[in-house]
C-alpha positions in Angstrom: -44.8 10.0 4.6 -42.3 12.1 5.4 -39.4 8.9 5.2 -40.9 8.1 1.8 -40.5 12.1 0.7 -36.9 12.5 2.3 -36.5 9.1 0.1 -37.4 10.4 -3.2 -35.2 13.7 -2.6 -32.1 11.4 -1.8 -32.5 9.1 -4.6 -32.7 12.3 -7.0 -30.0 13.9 -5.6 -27.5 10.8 -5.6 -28.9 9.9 -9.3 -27.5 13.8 -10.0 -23.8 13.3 -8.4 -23.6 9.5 -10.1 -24.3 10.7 -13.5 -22.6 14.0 -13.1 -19.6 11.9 -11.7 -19.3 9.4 -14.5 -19.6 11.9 -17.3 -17.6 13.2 -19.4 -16.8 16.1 -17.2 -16.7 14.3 -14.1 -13.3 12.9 -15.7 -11.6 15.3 -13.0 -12.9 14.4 -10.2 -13.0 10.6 -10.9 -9.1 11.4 -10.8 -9.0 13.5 -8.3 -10.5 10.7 -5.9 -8.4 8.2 -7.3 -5.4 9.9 -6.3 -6.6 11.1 -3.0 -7.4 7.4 -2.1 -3.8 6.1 -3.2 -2.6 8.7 -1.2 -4.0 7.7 1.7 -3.1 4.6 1.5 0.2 4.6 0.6 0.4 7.1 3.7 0.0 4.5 6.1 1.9 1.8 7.3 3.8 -1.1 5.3 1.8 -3.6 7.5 -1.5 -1.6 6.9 -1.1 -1.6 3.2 -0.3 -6.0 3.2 -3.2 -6.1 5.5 -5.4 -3.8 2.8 -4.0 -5.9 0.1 -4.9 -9.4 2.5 -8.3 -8.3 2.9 -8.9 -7.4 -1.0 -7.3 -10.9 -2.4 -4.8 -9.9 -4.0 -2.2 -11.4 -2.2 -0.4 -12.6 -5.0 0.9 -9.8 -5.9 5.2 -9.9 -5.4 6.0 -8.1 -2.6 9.3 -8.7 -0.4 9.6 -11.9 1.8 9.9 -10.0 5.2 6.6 -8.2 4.8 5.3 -11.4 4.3 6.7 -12.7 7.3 5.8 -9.6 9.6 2.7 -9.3 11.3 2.5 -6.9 13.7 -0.5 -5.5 15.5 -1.8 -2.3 13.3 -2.3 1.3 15.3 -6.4 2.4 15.6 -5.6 4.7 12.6 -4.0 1.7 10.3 -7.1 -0.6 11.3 -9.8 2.2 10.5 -7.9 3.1 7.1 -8.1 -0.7 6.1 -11.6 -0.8 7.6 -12.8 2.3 5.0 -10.8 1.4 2.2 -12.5 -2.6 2.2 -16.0 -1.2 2.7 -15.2 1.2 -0.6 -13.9 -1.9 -2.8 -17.0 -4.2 -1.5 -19.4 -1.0 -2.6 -17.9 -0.3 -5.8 -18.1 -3.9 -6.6 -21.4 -4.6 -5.6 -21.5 -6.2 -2.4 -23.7 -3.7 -0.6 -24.3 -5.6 2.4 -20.6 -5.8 3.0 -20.6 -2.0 3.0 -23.8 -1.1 5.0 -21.7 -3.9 7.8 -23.9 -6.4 7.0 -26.7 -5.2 9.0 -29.8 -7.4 9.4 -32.5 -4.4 8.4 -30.9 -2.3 11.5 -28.6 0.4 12.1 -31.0 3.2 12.8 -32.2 5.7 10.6 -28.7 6.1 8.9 -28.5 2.9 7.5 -32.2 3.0 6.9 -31.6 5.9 4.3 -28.8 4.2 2.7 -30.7 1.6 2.2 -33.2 3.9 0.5 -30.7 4.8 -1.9 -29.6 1.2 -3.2 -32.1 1.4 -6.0 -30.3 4.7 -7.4 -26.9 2.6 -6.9 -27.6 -0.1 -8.2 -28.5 1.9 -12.0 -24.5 2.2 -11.7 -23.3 -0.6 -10.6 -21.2 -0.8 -14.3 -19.7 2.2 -14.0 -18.9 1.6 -10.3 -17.2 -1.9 -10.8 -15.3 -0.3 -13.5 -14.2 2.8 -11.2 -13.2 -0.3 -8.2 -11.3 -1.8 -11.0 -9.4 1.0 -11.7 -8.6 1.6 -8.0 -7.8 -1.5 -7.8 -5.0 -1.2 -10.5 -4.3 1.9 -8.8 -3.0 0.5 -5.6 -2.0 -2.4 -7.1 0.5 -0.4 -8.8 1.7 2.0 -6.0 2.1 -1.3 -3.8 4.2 -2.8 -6.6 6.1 0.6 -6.9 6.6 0.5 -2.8 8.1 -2.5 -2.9 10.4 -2.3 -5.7 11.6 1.0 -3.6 12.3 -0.9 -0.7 13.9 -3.4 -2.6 16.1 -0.8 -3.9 16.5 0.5 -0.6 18.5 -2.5 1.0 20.3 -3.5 -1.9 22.1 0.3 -2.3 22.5 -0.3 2.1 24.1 -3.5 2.1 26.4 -2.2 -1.5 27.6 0.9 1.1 28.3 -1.5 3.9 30.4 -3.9 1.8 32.1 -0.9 0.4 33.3 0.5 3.7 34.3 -3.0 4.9 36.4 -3.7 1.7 38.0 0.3 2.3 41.2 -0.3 3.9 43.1 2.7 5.9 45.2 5.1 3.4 42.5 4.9 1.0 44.2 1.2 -0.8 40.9 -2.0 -0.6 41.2 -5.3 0.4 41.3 -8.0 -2.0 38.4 -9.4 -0.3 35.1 -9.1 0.6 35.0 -9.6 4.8 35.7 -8.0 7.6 38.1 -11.2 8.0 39.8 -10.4 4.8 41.0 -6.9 5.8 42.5 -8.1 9.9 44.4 -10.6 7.4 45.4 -7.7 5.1 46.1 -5.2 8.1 47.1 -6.5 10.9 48.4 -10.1 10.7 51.4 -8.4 9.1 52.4 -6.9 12.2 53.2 -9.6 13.4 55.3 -11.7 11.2 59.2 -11.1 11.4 60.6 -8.6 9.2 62.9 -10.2 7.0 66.9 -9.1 7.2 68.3 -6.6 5.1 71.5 -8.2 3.7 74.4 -6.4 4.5 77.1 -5.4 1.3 
């Protein structure tokens, strides 16, 4: 039949792009996609990226308290990104089902063909997991590398704002480190009584 035909063209055609992909000359473009994803990723939101990283179980990864702790609702783009990106992982690794939405034997004719081209997949499914592994170390490392930035981040803000509260008028610093330490310093002064200059 014609379904059957179209079948057999697909399957030859993916079975082309897989092994041309995982070759030695597909090194490139392996990259290439590698980075392209990362990018992606690490263009969206903080709360996207936990969300990604929720979804993918790798939650125990160290990242800042108040990420933790925030969970706001994600924009349509944030939700679609984490939505693609989970669907890639569950492919690479294998769960199929996961990818294709876990449709029952539906989905139309789409789904139909991918269906038709599991066989093809599934000839790969080393060099895939290895490939999900290494995007998976991938993101794992620009999350870590995100966080350590914003990390880095607050700690130089709250250095600056301790400096400028220790800087006293005329250039001279407290002794201290508060706000209260410099009105003692400045202005309580003011009001104690100037001692007497003895006369000679």
């Amino acid at each position: 039949s014609n379904f059957q035909q179209q079948t057999r063209e697909d399957q030859e055609t993916v079975r082309e792009a897989l092994r041309f992909f995982f070759s030695e000359e597909g090194e490139p473009f392996r990259e290439f996609m590698l980075e392209e994803i990362v990018t992606v990723v690490d263009a969206s939101s903080r709360d996207a990226v936990q969300e990604l990283i929720r979804r993918l179980g790798l939650s125990n990864i160290p990242t800042p308290s108040l990420f933790r702790a925030l969970n706001p609702e994600l924009s349509e783009n944030d939700k679609r990104m984490v939505q693609q990106i989970t669907k890639l992982i569950q492919f690479l690794f294998g769960d199929y089902e996961g990818a294709l939405g876990g449709s029952n034997g539906g989905g139309g004719a789409a789904i139909a063909r991918l269906r038709g081209l599991l066989p093809v997949v599934r000839e790969y499914r080393t060099q895939l997991s290895l490939f999900g592994r290494l995007l998976i170390a991938r993101l794992t490392e620009k999350n870590l590398q995100r966080s350590l930035n914003w990390a880095s981040e607050r700690l130089s803000e709250q250095g600056q704002q301790r400096s400028s509260l220790n800087r006293l008028p005329g250039g001279r610093r407290s002794s201290g480190n508060t706000i209260a330490d410099a009105f003692i310093s400045n202005a309580i002064p003011g009001f104690l009584p100037r001692p007497k200059r003895r006369k000679l």
